[in-house]
C-alpha positions as CSV (number, residue, x, y, z in Angstrom):
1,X,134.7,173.1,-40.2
2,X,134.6,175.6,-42.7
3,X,131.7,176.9,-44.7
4,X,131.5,179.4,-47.6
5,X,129.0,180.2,-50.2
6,X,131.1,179.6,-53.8
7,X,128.0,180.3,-57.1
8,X,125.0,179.4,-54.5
9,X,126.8,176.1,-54.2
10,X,127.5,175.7,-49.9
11,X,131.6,174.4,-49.6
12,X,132.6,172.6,-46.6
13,X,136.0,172.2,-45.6
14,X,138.4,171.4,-42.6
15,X,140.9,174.3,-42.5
16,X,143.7,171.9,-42.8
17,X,142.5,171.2,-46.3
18,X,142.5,175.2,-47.3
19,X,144.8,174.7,-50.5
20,X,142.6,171.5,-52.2
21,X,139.2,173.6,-50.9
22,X,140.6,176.9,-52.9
23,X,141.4,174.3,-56.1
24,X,137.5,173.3,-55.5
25,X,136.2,177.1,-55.5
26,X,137.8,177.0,-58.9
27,X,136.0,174.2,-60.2
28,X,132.8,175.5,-58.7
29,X,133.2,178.7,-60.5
30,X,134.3,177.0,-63.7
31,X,132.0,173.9,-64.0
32,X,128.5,176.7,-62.9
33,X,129.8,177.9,-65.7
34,X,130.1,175.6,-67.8
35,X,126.9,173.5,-66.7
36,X,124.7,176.6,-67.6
37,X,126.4,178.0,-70.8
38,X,126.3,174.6,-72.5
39,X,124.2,172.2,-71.2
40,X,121.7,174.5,-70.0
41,X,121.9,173.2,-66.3
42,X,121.4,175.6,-63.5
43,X,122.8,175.2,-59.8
44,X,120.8,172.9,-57.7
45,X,118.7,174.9,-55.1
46,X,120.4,172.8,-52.2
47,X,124.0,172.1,-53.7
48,X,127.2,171.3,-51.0
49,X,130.3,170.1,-51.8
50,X,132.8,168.8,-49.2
51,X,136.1,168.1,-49.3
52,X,136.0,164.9,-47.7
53,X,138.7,162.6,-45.5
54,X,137.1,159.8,-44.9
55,X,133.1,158.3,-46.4
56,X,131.5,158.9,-42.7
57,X,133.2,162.8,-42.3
58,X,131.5,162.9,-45.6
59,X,128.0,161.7,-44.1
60,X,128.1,163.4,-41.3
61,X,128.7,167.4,-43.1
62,X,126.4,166.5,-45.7
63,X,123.6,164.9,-44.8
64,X,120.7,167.2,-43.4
65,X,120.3,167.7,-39.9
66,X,116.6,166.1,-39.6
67,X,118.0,163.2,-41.4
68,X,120.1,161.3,-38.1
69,X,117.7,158.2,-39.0
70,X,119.1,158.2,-42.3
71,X,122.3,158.6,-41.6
72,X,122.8,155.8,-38.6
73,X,121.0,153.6,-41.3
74,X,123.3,154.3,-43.7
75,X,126.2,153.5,-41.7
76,X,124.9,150.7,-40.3
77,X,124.1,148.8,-43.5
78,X,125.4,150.6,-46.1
79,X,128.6,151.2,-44.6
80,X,130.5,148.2,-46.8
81,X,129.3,149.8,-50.0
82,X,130.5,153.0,-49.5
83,X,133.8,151.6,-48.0
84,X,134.2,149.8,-51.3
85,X,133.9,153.3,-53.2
86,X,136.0,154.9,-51.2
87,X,139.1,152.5,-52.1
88,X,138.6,153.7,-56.3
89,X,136.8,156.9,-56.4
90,X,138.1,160.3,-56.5
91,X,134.8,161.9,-55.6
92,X,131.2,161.2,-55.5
93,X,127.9,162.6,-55.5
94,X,124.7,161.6,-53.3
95,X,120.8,162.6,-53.3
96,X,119.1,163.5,-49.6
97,X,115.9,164.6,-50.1
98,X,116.4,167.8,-51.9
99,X,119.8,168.5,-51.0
100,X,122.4,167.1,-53.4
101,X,125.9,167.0,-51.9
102,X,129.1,166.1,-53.7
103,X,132.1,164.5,-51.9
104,X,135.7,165.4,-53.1
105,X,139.2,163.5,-52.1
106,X,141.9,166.2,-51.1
107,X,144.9,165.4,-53.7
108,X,146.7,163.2,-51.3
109,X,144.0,160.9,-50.7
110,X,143.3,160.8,-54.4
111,X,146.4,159.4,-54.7
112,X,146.3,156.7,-52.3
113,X,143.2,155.2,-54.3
114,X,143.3,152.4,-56.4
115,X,143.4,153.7,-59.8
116,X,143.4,150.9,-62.0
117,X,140.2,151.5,-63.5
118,X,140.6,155.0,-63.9
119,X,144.2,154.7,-65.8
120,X,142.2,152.6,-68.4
121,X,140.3,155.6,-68.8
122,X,141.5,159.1,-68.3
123,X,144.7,160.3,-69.4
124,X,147.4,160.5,-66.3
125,X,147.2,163.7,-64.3
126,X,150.4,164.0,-62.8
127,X,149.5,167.0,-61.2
128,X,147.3,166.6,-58.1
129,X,145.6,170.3,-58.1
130,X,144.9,169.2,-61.4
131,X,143.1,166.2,-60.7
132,X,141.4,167.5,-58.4
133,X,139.8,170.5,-60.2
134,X,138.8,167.6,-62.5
135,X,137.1,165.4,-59.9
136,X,135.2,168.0,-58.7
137,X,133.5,169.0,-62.1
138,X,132.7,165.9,-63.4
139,X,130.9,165.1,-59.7
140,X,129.5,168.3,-59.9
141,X,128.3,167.9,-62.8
142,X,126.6,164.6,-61.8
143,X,124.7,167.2,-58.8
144,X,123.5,169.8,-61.6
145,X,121.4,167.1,-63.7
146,X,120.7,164.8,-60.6
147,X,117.1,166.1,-60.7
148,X,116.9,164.8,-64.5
149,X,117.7,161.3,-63.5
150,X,119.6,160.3,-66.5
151,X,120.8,156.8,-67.4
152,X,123.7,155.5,-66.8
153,X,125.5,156.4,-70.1
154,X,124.1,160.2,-70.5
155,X,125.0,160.5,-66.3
156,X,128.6,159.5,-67.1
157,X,129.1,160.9,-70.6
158,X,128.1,164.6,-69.7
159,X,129.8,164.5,-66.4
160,X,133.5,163.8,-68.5
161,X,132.8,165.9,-71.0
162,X,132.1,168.4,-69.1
163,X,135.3,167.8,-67.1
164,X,136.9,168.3,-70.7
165,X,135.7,171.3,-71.3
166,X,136.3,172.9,-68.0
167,X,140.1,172.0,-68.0
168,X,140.0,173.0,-72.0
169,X,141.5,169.6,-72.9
170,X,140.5,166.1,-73.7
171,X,140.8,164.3,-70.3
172,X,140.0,160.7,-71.7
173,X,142.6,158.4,-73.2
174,X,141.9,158.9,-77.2
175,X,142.9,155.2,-77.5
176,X,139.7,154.2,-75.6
177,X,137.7,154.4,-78.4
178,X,139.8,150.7,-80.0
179,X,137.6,149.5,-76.9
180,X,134.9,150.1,-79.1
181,X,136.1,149.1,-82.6
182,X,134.6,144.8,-82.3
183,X,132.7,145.7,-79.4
184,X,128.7,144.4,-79.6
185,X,128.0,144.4,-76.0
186,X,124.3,145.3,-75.0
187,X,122.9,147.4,-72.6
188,X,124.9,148.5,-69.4
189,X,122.8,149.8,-66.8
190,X,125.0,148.5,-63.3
191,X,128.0,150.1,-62.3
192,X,129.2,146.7,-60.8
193,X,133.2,147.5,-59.5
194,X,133.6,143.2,-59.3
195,X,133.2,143.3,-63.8
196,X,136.1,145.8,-64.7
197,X,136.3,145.7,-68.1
198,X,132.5,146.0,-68.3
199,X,132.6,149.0,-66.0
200,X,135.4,150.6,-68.4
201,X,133.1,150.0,-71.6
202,X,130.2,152.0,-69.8
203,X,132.5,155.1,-68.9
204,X,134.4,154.7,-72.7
205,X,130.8,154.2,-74.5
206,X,129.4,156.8,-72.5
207,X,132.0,159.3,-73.1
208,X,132.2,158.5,-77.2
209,X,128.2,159.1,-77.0
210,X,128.0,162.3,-75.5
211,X,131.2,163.4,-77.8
212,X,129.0,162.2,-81.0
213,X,125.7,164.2,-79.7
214,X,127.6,166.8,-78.4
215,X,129.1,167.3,-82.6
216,X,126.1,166.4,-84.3
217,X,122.8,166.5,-82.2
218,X,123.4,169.4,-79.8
219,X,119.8,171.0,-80.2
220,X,118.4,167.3,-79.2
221,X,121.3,166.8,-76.7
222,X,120.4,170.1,-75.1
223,X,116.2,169.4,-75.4
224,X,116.9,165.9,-73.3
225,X,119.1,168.0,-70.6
226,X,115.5,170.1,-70.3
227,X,113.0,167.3,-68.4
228,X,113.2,164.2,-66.9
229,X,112.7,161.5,-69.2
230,X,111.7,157.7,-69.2
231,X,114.6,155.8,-70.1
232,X,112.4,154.0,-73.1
233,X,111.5,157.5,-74.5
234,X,115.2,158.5,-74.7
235,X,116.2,155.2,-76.1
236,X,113.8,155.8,-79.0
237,X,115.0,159.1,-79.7
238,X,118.7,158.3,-79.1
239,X,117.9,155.1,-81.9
240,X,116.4,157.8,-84.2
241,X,119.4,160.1,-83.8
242,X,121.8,157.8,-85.1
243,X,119.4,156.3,-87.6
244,X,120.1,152.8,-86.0
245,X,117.1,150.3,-85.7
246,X,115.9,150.2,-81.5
247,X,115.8,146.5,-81.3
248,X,119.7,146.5,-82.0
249,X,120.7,149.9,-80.6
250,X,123.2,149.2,-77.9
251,X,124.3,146.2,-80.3
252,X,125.5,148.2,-82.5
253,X,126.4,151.4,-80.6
254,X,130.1,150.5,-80.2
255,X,131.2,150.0,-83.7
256,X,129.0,153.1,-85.1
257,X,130.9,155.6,-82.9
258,X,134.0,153.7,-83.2
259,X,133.7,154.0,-87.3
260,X,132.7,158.1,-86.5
261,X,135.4,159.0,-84.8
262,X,138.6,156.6,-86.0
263,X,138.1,158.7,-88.9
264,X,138.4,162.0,-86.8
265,X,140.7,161.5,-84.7
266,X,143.5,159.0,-86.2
């Protein structure tokens, strides 16, 4: 294994994965950057990324050394679950103790995923390096506001925006926001990979949120990104943001950003 120090943030690699690890030092570099100029997030006192070739390499390079319990747990009962990630994700990002470490797919494995969901989603990156660079900061991203522990929507939002602006280009399918032009489903708080077109909704609301904050409440955006928060106190403040009543927020979500930005965009 490799190891080098890339923005304080640790990079593990196996030297035959030297060309995806160098497109990862770029995405270190660009999403610290990023992170800190805009949302005000600094680089994680424990931060690693590895560039990953299977869920258990992955476990065994990240997790902490005092942590074996942990880790035979984790593969002993845990072991379907991340199995099942592994099939659809690009990346991912996990919490030990104080160490958060992000996982990243070399291109060719990113490939070999099942991308369904995704290519509901993002617009299609023909260009592994490419994808790649983009995997990396939106799972970053997810490691520099873990401490925060944002709900599901805020977690996912920033995260692609974020991957946006570190590729300087909208990385979401524009047409995702039709998704929510009749939409009045409630609250998603599960990431459940058995409901796929509820799944899609959370990443496409999610998105459409953080792109509405980001243009017209980026002070209160930014004061949210500062502390932790209880998820009750953020939905009162996210209600009084858009001027929509808190008994029928996430109601009525859909078709307020939907009417916002059909008239931006189309």
């Amino acid at each position: 294994m490799l190891i080098e120090k890339i923005q304080n943030v640790t990079l593990v690699y196996e030297p035959a994965e030297q060309h995806d690890a160098d497109v990862v030092k770029e995405a270190i570099t660009r999403c610290s950057q990023v992170c800190l100029e805009v949302w005000g997030l600094k680089t994680p006192m424990d931060a690693w990324v590895v560039v990953m070739t299977d869920w258990e390499m992955f476990l065994d390079v990240a997790m902490p050394a005092n942590w074996q319990f942990q880790k035979w747990f984790i593969k002993r009962f845990q072991g379907s679950r991340f199995e099942q990630i592994w099939q659809v994700a690009g990346g991912w990002n996990q919490s030990f103790g104080k160490r958060v470490a992000t996982g990243v797919k070399p291109g060719r494995l990113i490939e070999k995923a099942d991308r369904r969901i995704g290519e509901r989603i993002f617009v299609k990156e023909t260009e592994m390096d490419q994808k790649v660079f983009s995997v990396t900061c939106h799972e970053l991203t997810h490691a520099f506001s873990d401490y925060l522990k944002l709900p599901a929507w805020l977690h996912e939002g920033l995260a692609m925006r974020t991957a946006d602006l570190c590729m300087d280009k909208q990385t979401v399918l524009p047409e995702t926001l039709n998704l929510l032009k009749d939409s009045m489903k409630g609250r998603i708080t599960r990431y459940d990979l058995q409901d796929e077109n509820t799944l899609v909704l959370l990443y496409v609301r999610s998105y459409w949120l953080t792109r509405w904050l980001e243009a017209e409440k980026m002070e209160t955006l930014k004061r949210w990104l500062q502390r932790p928060m209880r998820p009750t106190e953020l939905e009162k403040q996210i209600a009084a943001a858009l001027d929509l009543p808190l008994t029928d927020l996430w109601g009525r979500m859909d078709s307020f950003l939907w009417e916002y930005f059909e008239k931006r965009i189309s």
